[in-house]
ZAMARGU-4260 file (C-alpha; in steps of 0.2 Angstrom, whole numbers, plus 5000, padded with zeros to 4 digits):
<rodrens>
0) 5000/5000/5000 | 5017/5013/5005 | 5023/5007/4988 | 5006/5012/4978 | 5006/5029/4986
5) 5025/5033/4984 | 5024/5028/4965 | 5007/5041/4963 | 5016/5055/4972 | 5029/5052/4960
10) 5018/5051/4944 | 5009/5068/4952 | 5026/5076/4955 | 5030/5071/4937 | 5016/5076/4929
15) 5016/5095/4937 | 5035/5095/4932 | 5030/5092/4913 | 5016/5102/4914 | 5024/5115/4922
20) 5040/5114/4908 | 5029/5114/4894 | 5019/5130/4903 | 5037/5141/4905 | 5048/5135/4891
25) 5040/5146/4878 | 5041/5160/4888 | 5059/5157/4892 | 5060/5154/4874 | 5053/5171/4871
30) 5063/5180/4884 | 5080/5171/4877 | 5074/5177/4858 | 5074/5196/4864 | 5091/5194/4871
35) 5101/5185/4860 | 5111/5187/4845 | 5102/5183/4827 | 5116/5171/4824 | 5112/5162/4838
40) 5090/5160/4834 | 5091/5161/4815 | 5101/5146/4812 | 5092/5124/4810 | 5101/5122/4826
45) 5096/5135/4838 | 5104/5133/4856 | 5093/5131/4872 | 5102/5143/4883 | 5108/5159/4878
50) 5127/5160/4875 | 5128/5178/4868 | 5118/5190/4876 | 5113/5208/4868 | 5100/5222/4875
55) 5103/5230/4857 | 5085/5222/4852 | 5076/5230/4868 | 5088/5246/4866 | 5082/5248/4847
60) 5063/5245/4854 | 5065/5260/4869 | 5072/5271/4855 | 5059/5269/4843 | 5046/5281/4850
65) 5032/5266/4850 | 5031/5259/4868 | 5029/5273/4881 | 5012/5276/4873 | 5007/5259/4868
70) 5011/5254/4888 | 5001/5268/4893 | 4985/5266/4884 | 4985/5246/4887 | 4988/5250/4905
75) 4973/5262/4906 | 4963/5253/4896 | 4962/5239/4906 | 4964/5245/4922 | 4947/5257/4920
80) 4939/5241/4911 | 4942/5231/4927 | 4938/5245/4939 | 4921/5249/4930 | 4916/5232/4925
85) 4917/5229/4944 | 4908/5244/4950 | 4896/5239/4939 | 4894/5220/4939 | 4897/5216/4959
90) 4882/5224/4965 | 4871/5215/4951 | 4879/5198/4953 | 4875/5198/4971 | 4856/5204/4968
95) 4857/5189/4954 | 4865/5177/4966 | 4850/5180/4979 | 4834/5176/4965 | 4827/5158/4964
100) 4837/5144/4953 | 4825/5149/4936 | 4827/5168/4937 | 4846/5165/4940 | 4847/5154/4924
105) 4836/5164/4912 | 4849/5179/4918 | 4864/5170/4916 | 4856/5165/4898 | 4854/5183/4894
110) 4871/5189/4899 | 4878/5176/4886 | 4869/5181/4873 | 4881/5193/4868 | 4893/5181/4870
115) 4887/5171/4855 | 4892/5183/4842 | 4909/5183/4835 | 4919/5201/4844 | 4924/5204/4823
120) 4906/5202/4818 | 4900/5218/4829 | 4916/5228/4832 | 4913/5237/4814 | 4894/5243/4819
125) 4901/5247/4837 | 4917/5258/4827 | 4906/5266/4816 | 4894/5273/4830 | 4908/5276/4841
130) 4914/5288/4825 | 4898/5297/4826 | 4902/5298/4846 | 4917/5305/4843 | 4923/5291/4854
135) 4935/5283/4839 | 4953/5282/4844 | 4949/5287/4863 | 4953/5275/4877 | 4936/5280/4884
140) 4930/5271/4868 | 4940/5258/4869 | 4934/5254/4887 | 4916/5254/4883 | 4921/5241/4869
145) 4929/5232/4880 | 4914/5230/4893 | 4903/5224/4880 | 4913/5207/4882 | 4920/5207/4900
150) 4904/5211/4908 | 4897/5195/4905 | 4910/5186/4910 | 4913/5193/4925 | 4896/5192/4930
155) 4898/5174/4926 | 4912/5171/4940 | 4902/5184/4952 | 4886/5175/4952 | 4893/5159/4957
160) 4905/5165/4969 | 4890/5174/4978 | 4877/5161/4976 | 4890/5150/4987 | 4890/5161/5002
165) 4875/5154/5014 | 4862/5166/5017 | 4865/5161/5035 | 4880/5173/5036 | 4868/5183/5032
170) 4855/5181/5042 | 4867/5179/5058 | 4873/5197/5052 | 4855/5204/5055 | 4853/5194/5072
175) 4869/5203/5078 | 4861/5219/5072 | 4871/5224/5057 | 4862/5233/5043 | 4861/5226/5027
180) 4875/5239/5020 | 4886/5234/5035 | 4882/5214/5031 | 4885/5218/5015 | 4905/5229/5014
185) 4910/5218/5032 | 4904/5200/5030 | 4898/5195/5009 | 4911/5205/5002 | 4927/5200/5014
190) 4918/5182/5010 | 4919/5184/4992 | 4936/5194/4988 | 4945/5177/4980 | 4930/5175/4968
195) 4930/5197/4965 | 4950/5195/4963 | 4949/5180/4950 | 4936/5189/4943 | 4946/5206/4940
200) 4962/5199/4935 | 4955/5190/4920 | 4946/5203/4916 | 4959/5215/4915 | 4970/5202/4907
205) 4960/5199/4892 | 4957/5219/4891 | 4977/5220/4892 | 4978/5207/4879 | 4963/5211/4869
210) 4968/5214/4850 | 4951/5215/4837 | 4941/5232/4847 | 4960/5238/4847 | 4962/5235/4830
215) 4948/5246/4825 | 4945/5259/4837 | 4964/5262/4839 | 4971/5276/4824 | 4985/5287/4830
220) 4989/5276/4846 | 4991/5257/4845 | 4989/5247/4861 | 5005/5235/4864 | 4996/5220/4857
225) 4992/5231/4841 | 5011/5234/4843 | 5017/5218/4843 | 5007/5213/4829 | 5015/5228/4819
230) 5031/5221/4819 | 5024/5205/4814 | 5018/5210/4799 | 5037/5221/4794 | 5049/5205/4802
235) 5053/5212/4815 | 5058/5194/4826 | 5069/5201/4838 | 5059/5219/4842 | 5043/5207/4843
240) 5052/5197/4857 | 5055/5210/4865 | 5039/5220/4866 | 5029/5205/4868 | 5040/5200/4884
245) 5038/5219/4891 | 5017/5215/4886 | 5019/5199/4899 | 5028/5209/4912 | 5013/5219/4920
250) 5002/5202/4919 | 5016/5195/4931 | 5015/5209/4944 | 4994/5210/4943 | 4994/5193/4946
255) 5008/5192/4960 | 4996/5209/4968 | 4982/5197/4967 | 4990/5181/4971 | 4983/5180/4990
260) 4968/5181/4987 | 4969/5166/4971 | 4969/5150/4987 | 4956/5137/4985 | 4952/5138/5002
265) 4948/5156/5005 | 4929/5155/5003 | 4927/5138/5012 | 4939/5142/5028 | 4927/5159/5028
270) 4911/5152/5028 | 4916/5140/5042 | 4921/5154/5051
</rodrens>
């Protein structure tokens, strides 16, 4: 019986090692193509490890006038995408959360309807009425393009994570003569900040990394994906590497921010509480 369970902690171990490999070797990958030598990537026998390392590719991308801007309007775009699309969907997903099971459902249904429609199949409509907004090329726009989609998604995550807390946290609340604001901001939403967290982060990763509403609304400023995809198009390998690694460098410290809060026992060890 030891013998059984040693051999499955081993096959565990090894399975989270490979998934794990094949999860960062591209990135490394990525990082490594940014600083090396073209001599040393552009060859039918390209080394694992990096031999002869160069900052002349990320030096040639900081000169180029593109990234300050880029990084600023991604950075603002999705940080007012999260902030609003939780000001906005939090309070609604709770009030969802708290209807019956068939009222729930018929507005979970709703939410995704606009989820069936390809995002390329109604951005032009949405660019050509945000031209007689005057909202084209704006990060405002761009934000209000971006809720379209993230809104229900997150209300998605929000609705289950609140219809998971026990209305008998509630109801102790009122016995102990809190009012329902008070029940709400010091017990429900302490309760449900790992669902709110996991919720935010992936909003404001796929607003970060969103490329088709960019694509069109986006004229005089690209946003870092939009970037990226620019030097895609003229070859640019190296300068490609290298913006797309500076792209994945915010998503690392959002998500170490957040990283408390992303344990699988947060809600459960709260409602035992």
């Amino acid at each position: 019986m030891a013998s059984k369970s040693a051999n499955t902690k081993i096959w565990i171990y090894l399975s989270v090692l490979i998934i794990s490999f094949c999860m960062i070797a591209p990135v490394y990958i990525l990082i490594k193509i940014s600083f090396s030598e073209p001599h040393e990537v552009l060859t039918q026998h390209p080394t694992f490890l990096i031999h002869d390392v160069t900052f002349k590719h990320w030096k040639q991308v900081f000169e180029s006038g593109n990234l300050w801007e880029p990084l600023r309007k991604s950075f603002t775009v999705a940080s007012l995408t999260m902030l609003l699309a939780l000001a906005i969907v939090t309070p609604a997903s709770y009030a969802i959360s708290r209807l019956n099971k068939k009222a729930k459902y018929i507005f979970i249904l709703t939410l995704f309807f606009t989820k069936m429609f390809p995002v390329v199949g109604i951005a032009l409509p949405i660019s050509v009425t945000f031209l007689k907004w005057n909202l084209l090329d704006t990060d405002i726009g761009l934000v209000l393009a971006h809720l379209i989609g993230q809104l229900p998604f997150m209300a998605w995550i929000l609705v289950a994570t609140f219809s998971a807390i026990p209305f008998d946290l509630e109801e102790s609340a009122a016995i102990d003569g809190a009012s329902r604001m008070q029940t709400l901001s010091k017990v429900i939403l302490p309760v449900a900040m790992q669902g709110i967290a996991v919720a935010a982060l992936y909003v404001w990763l796929n607003s970060w990394n969103e490329f088709t509403y960019a694509l069109y609304l986006s004229l005089s400023t690209k946003t870092m994906p939009l970037q990226i995809y620019y030097y895609v198009e003229r070859g640019g390998f190296f300068q490609q590497a290298a913006y797309a690694t500076i792209l994945a460098i915010p998503v690392v410290l959002i998500t170490f921010i957040l990283q408390r809060y992303l344990k699988s026992d947060y809600l459960g060890g709260a409602v035992k509480g």
